[in-house]
SELUM-124384 format. One record per residue (C-alpha): residue number from 0; chain; x negated, y negated, z. Coordinates in Angstrom, 1 decimal. Layout:
N
REC,NUM,A,X,Y,Z;
...
//
This chain:
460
REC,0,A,-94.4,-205.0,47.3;
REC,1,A,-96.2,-204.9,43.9;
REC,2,A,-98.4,-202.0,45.1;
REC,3,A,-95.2,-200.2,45.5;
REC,4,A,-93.3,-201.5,42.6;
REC,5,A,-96.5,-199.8,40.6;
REC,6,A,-96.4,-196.9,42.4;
REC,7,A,-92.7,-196.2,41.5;
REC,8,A,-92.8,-196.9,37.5;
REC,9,A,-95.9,-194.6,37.7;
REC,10,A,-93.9,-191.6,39.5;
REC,11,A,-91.0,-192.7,36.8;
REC,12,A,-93.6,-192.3,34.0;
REC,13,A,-94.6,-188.8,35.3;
REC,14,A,-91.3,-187.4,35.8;
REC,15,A,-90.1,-188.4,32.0;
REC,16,A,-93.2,-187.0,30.9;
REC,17,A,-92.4,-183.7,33.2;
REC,18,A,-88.9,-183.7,31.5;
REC,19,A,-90.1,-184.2,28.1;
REC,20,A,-92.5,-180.9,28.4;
REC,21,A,-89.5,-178.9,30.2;
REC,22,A,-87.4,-179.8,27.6;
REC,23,A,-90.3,-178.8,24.6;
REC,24,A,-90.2,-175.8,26.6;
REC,25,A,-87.0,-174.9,26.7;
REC,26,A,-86.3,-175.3,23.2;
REC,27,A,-89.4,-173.6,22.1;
REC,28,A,-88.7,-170.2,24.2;
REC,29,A,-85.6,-169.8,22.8;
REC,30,A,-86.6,-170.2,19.3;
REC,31,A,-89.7,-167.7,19.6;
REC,32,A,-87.2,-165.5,21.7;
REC,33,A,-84.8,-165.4,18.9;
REC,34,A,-87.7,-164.9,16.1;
REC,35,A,-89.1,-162.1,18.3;
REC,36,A,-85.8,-160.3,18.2;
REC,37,A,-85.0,-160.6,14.2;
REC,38,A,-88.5,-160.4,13.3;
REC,39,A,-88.6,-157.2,15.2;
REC,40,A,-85.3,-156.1,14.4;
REC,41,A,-86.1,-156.0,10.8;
REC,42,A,-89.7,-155.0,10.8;
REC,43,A,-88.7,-151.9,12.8;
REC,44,A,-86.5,-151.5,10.1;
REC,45,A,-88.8,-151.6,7.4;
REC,46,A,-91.5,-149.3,9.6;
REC,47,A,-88.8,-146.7,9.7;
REC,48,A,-87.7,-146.9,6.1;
REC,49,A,-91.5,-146.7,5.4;
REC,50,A,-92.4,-143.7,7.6;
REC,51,A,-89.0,-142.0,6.1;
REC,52,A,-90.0,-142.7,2.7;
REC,53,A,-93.7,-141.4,3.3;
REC,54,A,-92.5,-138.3,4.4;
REC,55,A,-89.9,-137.6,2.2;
REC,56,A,-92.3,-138.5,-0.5;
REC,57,A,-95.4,-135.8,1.0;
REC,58,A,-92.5,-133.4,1.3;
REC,59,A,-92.5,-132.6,-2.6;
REC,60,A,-95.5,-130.8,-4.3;
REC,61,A,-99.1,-131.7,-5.2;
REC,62,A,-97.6,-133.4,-8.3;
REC,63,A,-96.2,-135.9,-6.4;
REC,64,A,-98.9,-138.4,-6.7;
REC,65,A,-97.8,-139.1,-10.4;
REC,66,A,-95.1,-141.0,-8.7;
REC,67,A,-97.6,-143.9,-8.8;
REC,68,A,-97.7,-144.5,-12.2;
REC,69,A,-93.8,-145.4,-12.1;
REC,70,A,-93.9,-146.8,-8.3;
REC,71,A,-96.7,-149.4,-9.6;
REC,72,A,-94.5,-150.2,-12.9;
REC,73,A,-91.5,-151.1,-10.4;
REC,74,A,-93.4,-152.9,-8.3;
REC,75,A,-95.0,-155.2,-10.6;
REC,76,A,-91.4,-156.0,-12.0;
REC,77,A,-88.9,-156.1,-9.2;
REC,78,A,-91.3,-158.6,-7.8;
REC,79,A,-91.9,-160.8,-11.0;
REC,80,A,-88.4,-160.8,-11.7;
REC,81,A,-86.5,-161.3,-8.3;
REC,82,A,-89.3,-163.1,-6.0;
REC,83,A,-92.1,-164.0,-8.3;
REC,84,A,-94.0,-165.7,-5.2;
REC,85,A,-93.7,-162.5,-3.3;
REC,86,A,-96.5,-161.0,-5.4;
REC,87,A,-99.7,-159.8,-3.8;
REC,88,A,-100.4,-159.5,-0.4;
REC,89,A,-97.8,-160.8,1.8;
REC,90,A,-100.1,-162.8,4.6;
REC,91,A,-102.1,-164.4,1.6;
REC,92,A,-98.4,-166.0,0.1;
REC,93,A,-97.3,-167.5,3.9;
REC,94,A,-100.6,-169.0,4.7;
REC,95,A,-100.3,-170.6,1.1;
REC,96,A,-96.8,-171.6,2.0;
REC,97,A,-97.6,-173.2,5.2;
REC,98,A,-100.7,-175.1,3.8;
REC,99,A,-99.2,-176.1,-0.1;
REC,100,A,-95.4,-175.8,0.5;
REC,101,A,-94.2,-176.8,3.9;
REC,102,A,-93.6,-173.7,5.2;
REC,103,A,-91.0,-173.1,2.8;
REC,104,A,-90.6,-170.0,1.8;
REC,105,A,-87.5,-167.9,-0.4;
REC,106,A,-85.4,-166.0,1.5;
REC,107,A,-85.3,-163.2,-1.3;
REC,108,A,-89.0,-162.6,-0.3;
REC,109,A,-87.8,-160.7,2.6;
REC,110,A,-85.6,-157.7,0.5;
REC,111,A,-87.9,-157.8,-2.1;
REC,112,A,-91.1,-157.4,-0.2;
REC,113,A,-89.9,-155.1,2.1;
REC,114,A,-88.4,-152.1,-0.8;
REC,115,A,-91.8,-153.1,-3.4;
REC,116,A,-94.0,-152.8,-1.1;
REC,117,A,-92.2,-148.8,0.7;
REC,118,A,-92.6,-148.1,-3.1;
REC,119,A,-96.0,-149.0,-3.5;
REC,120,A,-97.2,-146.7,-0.1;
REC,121,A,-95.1,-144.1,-0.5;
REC,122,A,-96.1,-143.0,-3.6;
REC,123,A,-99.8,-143.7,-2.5;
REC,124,A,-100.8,-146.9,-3.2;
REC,125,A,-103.6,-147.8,-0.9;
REC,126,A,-102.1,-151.0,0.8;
REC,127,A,-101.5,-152.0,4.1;
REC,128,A,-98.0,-152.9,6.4;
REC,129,A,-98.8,-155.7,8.0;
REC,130,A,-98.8,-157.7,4.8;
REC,131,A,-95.1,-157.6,4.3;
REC,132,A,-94.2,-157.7,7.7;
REC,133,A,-96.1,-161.0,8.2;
REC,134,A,-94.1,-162.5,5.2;
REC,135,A,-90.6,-160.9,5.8;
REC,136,A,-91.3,-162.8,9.2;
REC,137,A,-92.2,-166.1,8.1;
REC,138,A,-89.2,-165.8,5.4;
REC,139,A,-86.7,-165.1,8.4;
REC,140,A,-87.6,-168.1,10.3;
REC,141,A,-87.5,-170.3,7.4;
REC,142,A,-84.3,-169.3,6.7;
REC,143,A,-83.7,-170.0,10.4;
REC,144,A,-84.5,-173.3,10.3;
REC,145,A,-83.0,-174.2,7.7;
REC,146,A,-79.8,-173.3,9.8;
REC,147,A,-81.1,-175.7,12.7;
REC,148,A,-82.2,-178.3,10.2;
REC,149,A,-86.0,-178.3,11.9;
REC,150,A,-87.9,-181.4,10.6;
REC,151,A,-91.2,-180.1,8.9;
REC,152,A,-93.7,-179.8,11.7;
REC,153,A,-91.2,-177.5,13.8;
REC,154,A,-90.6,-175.6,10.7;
REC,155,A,-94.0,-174.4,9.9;
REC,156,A,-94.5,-173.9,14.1;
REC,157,A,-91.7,-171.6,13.5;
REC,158,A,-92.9,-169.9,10.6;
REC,159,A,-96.7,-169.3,12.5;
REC,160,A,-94.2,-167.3,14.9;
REC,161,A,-92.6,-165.3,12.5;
REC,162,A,-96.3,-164.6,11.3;
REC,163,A,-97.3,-163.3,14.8;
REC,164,A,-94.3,-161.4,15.6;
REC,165,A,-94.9,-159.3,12.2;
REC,166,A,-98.2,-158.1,13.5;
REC,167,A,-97.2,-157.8,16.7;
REC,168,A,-94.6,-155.3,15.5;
REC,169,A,-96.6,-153.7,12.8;
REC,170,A,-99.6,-152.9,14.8;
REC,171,A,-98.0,-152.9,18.9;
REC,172,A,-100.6,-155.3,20.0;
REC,173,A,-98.8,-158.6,21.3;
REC,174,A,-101.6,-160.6,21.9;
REC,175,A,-103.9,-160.2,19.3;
REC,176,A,-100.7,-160.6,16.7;
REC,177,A,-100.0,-163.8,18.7;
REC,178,A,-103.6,-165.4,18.3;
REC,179,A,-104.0,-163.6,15.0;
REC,180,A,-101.2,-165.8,13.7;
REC,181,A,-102.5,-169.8,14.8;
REC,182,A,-105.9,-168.4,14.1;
REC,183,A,-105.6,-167.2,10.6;
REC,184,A,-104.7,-170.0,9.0;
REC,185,A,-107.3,-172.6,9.6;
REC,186,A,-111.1,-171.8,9.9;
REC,187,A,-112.6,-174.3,12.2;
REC,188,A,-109.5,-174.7,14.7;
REC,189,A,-107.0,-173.7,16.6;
REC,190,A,-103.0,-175.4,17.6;
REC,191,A,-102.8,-174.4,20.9;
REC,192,A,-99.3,-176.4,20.9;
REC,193,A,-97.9,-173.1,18.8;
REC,194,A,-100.1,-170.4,20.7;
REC,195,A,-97.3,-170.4,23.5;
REC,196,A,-94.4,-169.9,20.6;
REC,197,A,-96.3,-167.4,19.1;
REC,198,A,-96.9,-165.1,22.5;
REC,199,A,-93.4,-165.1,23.5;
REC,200,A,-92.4,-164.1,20.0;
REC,201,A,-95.2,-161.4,19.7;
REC,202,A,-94.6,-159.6,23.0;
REC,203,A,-90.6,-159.9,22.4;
REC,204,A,-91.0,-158.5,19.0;
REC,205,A,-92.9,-155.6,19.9;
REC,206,A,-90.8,-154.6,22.9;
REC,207,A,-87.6,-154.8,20.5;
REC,208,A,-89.8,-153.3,17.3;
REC,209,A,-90.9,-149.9,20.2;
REC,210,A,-87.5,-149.5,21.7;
REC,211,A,-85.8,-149.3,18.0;
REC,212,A,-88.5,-146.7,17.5;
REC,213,A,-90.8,-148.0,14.9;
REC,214,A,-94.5,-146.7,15.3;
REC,215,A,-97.5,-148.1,15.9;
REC,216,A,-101.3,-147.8,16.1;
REC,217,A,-102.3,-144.7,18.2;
REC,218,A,-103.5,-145.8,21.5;
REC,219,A,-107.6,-144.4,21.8;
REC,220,A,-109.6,-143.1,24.5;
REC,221,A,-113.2,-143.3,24.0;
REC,222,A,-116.5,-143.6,26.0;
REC,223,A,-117.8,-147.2,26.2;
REC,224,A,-121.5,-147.3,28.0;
REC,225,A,-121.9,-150.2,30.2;
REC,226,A,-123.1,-153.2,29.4;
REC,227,A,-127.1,-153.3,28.9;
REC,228,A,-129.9,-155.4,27.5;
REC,229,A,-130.7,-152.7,24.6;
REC,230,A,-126.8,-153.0,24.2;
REC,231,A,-126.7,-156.4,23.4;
REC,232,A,-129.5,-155.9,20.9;
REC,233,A,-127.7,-152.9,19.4;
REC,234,A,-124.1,-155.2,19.2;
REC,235,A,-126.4,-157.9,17.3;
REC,236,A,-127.6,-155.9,14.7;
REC,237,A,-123.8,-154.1,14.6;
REC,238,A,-122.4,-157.9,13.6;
REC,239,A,-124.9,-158.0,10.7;
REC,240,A,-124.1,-154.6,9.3;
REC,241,A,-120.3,-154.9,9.6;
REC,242,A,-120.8,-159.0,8.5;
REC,243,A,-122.4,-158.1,5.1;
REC,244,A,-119.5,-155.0,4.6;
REC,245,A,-117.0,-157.7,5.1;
REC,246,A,-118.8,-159.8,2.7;
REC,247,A,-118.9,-156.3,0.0;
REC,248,A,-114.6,-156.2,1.4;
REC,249,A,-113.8,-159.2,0.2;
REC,250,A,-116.2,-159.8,-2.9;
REC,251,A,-114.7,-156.0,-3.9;
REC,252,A,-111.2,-157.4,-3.9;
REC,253,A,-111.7,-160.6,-5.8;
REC,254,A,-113.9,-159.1,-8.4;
REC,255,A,-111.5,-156.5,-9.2;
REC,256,A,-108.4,-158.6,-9.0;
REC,257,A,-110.5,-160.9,-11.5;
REC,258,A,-111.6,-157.8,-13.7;
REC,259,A,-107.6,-156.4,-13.9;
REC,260,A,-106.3,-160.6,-14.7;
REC,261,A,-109.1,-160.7,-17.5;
REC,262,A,-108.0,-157.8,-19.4;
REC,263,A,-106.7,-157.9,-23.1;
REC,264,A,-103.9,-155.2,-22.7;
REC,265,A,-100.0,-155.6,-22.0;
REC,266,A,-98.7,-156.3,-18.5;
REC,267,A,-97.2,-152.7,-18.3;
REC,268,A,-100.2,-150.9,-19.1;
REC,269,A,-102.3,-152.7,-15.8;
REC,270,A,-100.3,-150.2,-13.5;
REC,271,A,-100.7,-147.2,-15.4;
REC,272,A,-104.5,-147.9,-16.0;
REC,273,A,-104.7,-148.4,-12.2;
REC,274,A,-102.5,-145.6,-11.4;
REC,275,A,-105.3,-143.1,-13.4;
REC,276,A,-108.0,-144.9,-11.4;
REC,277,A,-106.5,-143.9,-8.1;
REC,278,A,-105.6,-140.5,-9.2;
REC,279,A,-109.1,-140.3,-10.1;
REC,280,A,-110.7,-141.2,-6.9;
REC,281,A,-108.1,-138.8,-5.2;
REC,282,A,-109.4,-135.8,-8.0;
REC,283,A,-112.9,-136.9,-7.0;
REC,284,A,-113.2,-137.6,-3.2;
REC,285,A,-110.0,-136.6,-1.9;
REC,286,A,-106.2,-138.0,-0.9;
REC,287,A,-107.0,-139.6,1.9;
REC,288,A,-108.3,-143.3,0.3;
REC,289,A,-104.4,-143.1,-1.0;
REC,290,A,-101.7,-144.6,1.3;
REC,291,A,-102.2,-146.3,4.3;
REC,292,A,-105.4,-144.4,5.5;
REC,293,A,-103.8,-144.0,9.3;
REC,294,A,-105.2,-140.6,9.7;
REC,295,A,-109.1,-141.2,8.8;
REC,296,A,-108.8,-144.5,11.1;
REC,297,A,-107.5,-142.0,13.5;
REC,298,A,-110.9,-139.4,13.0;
REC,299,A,-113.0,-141.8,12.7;
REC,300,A,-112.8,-143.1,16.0;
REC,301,A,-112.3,-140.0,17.9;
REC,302,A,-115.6,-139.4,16.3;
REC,303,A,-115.1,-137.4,13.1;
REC,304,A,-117.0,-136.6,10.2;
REC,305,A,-116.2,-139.5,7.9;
REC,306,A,-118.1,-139.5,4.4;
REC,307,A,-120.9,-141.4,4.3;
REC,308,A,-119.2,-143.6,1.2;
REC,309,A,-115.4,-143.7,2.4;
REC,310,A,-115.3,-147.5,3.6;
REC,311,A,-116.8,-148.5,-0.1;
REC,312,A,-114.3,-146.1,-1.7;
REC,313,A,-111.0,-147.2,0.4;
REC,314,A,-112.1,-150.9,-0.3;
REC,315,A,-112.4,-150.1,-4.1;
REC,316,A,-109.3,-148.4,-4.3;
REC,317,A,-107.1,-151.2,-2.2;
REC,318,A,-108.3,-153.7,-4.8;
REC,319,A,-107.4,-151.8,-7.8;
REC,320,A,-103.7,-151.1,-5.9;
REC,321,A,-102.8,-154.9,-5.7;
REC,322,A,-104.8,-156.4,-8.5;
REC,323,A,-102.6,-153.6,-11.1;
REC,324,A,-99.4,-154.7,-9.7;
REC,325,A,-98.9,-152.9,-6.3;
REC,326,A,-97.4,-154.5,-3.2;
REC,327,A,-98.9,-154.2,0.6;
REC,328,A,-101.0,-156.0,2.8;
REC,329,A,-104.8,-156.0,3.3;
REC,330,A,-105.4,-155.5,7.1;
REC,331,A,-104.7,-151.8,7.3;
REC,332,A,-106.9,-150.9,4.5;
REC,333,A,-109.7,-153.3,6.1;
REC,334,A,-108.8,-151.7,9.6;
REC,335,A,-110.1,-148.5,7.8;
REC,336,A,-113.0,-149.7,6.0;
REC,337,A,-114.1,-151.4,9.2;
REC,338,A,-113.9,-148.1,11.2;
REC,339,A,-115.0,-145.5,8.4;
REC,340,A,-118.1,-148.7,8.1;
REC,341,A,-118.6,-147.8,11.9;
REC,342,A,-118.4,-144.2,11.7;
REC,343,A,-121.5,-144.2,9.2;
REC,344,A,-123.5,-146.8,12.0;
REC,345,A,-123.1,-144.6,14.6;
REC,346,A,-124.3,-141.6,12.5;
REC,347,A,-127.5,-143.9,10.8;
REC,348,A,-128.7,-145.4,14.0;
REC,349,A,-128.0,-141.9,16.5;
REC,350,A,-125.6,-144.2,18.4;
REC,351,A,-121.6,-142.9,19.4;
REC,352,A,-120.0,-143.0,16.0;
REC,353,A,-116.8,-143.2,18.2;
REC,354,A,-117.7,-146.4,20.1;
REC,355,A,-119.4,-147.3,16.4;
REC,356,A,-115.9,-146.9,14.5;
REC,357,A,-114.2,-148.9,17.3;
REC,358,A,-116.6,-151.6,16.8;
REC,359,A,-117.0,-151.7,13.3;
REC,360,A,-112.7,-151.9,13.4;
REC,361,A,-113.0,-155.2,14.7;
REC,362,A,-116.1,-156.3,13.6;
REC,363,A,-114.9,-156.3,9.5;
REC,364,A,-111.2,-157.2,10.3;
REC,365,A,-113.1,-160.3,12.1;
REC,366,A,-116.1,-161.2,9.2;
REC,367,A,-113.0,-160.4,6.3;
REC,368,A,-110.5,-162.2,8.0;
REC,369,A,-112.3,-165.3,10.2;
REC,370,A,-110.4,-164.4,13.0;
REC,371,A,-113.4,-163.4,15.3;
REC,372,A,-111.0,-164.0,18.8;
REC,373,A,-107.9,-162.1,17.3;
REC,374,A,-110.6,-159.2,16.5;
REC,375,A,-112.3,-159.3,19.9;
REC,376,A,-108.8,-159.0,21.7;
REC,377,A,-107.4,-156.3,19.4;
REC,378,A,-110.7,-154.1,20.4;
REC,379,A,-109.4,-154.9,24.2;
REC,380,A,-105.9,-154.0,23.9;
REC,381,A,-107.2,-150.8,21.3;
REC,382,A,-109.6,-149.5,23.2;
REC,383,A,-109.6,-151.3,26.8;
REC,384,A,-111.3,-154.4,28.2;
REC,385,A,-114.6,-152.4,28.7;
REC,386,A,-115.6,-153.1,25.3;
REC,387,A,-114.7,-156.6,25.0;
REC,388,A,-118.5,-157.4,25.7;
REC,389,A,-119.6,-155.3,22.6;
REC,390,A,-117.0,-156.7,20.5;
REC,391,A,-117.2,-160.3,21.1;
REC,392,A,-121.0,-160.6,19.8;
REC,393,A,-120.2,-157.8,17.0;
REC,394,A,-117.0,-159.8,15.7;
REC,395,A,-118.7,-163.4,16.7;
REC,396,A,-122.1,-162.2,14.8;
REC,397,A,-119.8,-160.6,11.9;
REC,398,A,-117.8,-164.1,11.4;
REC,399,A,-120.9,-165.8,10.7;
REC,400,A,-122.6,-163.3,8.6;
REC,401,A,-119.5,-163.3,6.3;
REC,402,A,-119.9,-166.9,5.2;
REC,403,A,-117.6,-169.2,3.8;
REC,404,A,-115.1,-166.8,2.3;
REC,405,A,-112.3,-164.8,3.2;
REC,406,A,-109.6,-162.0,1.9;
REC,407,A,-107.1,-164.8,2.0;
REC,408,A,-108.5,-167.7,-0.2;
REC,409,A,-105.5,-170.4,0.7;
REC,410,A,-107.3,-170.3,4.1;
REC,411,A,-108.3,-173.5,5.1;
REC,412,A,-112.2,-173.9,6.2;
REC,413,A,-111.6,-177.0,8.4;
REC,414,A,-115.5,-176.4,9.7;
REC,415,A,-118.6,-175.0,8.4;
REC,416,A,-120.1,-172.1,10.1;
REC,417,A,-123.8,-173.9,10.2;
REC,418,A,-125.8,-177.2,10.0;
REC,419,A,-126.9,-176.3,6.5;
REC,420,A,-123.3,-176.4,5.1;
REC,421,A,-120.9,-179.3,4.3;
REC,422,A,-117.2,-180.2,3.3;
REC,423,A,-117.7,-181.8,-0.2;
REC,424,A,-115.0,-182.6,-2.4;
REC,425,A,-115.7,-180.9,-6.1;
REC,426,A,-113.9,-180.8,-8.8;
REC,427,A,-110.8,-182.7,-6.8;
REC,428,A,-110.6,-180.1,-3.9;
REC,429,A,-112.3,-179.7,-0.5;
REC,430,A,-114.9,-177.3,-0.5;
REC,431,A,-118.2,-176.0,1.6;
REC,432,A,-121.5,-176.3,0.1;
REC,433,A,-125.3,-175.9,0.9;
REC,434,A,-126.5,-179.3,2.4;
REC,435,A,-129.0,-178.9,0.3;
REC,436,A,-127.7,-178.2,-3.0;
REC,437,A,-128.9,-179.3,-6.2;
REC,438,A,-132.2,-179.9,-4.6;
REC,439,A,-134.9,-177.9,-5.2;
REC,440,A,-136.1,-175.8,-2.4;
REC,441,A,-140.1,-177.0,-2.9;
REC,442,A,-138.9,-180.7,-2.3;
REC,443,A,-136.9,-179.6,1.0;
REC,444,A,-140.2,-177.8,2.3;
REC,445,A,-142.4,-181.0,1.4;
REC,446,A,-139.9,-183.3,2.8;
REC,447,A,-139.9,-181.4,6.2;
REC,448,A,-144.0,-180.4,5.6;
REC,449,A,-144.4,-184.2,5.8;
REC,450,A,-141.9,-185.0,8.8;
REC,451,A,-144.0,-182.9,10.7;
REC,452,A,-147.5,-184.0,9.5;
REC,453,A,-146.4,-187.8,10.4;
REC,454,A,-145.2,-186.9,13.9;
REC,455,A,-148.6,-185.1,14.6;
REC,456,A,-150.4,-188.3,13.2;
REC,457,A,-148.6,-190.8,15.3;
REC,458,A,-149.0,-188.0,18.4;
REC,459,A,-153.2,-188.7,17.7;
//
């Protein structure tokens, strides 16, 4: 009788438990359902109103780049007056929200993100899509759950899925703008309690984002060789090369940003120096580091002749667009460096500068981001499941070659990437430093010189 007295408040257990994960599931697939059709509603919108704009603007005569100069002015104003926190890159502002403020993000973001930022690329600002659509997402869903009164965990889980349905519309890759958005924000780690939210919202917002007609990233064909030894070799030394141009991506970006906050001139005057900067690159090497850059990504991996320079060049020229006052995002521009990076492999080493650009796409979006599994499965759904081999050690070998830093500095590094670094707190905040720092390096060599000498002693 007690055997079966246990046996029935155990089943009892099991089947409240069942009912308590039915009912998290219920309620989560109707959120991300919902923020998969609003999200994708309004992104397709703003793809639309962006593609309109960018023709309308090409449609007018050479002298239609010095629309810049007063599309940078705009920017830099509409934003600091209406949404001051909607300045800069979009993704940058929502992880910072969903680390520092709760997930709480102004709803005027979304307006004011989305017409600064069809400005900014229309005219030619080199800056990316994705940016804007990531944070007119997470905007959306907090407003959302402010109308559901969500405590503040389910709050920032919705907010993640507004993040992954942006992508997931801008770029038409479901998955990877699913992982891309739980991956993203911490370095180290990975909720897989919001990786279902966010893959019901990313698939629902690009089926809703493609029938409304917005566009997305051209679907590829290309060659991938099979799997071999000298492969893996090749992949290896492919992570290195596209780890160390993340590391030139991101350093280029901060350092200019820094240059443009350290200069002793008016606010007004930032835009029109970086407006002649661009306009100068575009005199010197051409119009295609201007804008979003879709075309060269395009050539690049159906194996055309990309200038030895143009990933430097296109990561020089996104910098100056956001650090003068422009609005956009960062991936698109790194999407190009990454492929225009690969293009020049290909064509160094005598490899396929197709299969190259492909790699090196994923490889930097991986080392500039930290989002080595996001980059692997984007390759997949890019260019087919073939590659995923090549990719994983490119974008697994780029990760680690980047280091501790990242195009998005309110990312969280919850883990180091090696042994030899550690968490430390300085100067009041969390960061990660050499092990061995403020040693010298001849003391670290004797120390282990004389760990090894007394283990072959005690050996005799």
């Amino acid at each position: 009788m007690v055997e079966l007295t246990t046996v029935m408040k155990m089943d009892t257990k099991i089947v409240r438990d069942e009912l308590w994960l039915l009912s998290s599931l219920l309620k989560w697939s109707f959120f991300s359902i919902m923020a998969g059709v609003v999200v994708g509603a309004v992104a397709a919108g703003f793809l639309i109103s962006l593609d309109w704009a960018i023709e309308y603007v090409s449609s007018f005569s050479r002298w239609r780049y010095l629309l810049i100069f007063p599309a940078l002015i705009f920017s830099l104003y509409f934003v600091r007056i209406l949404a001051p926190e909607a300045a800069g890159h979009g993704t940058e502002k929502v992880i910072d929200a969903v680390h520092r403020r709760a997930g709480i993000i102004d709803i005027k973001v979304v307006p004011v993100k989305l017409i600064a930022t069809i400005v900014t690329i229309a005219a030619g600002g080199s800056a990316g899509k994705e940016g804007p659509c990531a944070q007119i997402g997470a905007g959306l869903m907090y407003g959302l759950s402010k109308i559901f009164r969500l405590d503040e965990s389910d709050r920032k889980k919705l907010v993640i899925c507004g993040i992954s349905a942006g992508f997931s519309a801008v770029f038409g890759t479901p998955i990877t703008g699913a992982v891309f958005g739980v991956e993203v924000l911490f370095v180290g780690q990975m909720f897989y309690d919001v990786l279902l939210p966010s893959f019901i919202s990313g698939i629902v917002s690009c089926f809703v984002a493609a029938y409304l007609g917005a566009g997305h990233l051209p679907e590829f064909i290309i060659n991938v060789p099979l799997l071999a030894p000298n492969l893996i070799g090749w992949s290896l030394f492919a992570g290195i090369f596209f780890g160390t141009v993340s590391v030139f991506h991101i350093e280029c970006l901060h350092a200019v940003d820094k240059k443009f906050k350290s200069l002793n001139i008016a606010d007004w005057q930032k835009p029109l120096l970086g407006g002649t900067i661009l306009l100068a690159i575009s005199a010197l090497f051409g119009s295609r580091y201007l804008g979003l850059g879709m075309d060269t990504i395009d050539e690049a991996i159906r194996g055309g002749n990309i200038p030895i320079a143009a990933f430097a060049l296109k990561s020089f020229a996104m910098a100056v667009t956001l650090s003068c006052g422009g609005s956009g995002g960062v991936l698109t521009p790194t999407l190009f460096v990454g492929a225009a990076a690969g293009s020049l492999f290909g064509n160094l080493f005598g490899l396929d500068p197709s299969v190259g650009s492909a790699l090196g796409l994923a490889g930097v979006l991986a080392g500039s981001t930290n989002t080595p599994i996001a980059s692997t499965i984007l390759a997949m759904e890019l260019f087919g499941a073939q590659i995923a081999p090549l990719a994983g050690l490119v974008c697994a070998v780029s990760y680690v070659v980047a280091g501790h830093r990242s195009l998005y500095p309110s990312q969280v590094m919850l883990r180091p990437k090696a042994r030899t670094f550690v968490r430390r707190s300085v100067d009041g905040k969390t960061r990660i430093t050499g092990r061995f720092e403020g040693f010298s390096y001849g003391r670290v060599i004797r120390f282990h010189l004389e760990k090894i000498l007394n283990r072959i002693i005690k050996r005799k």
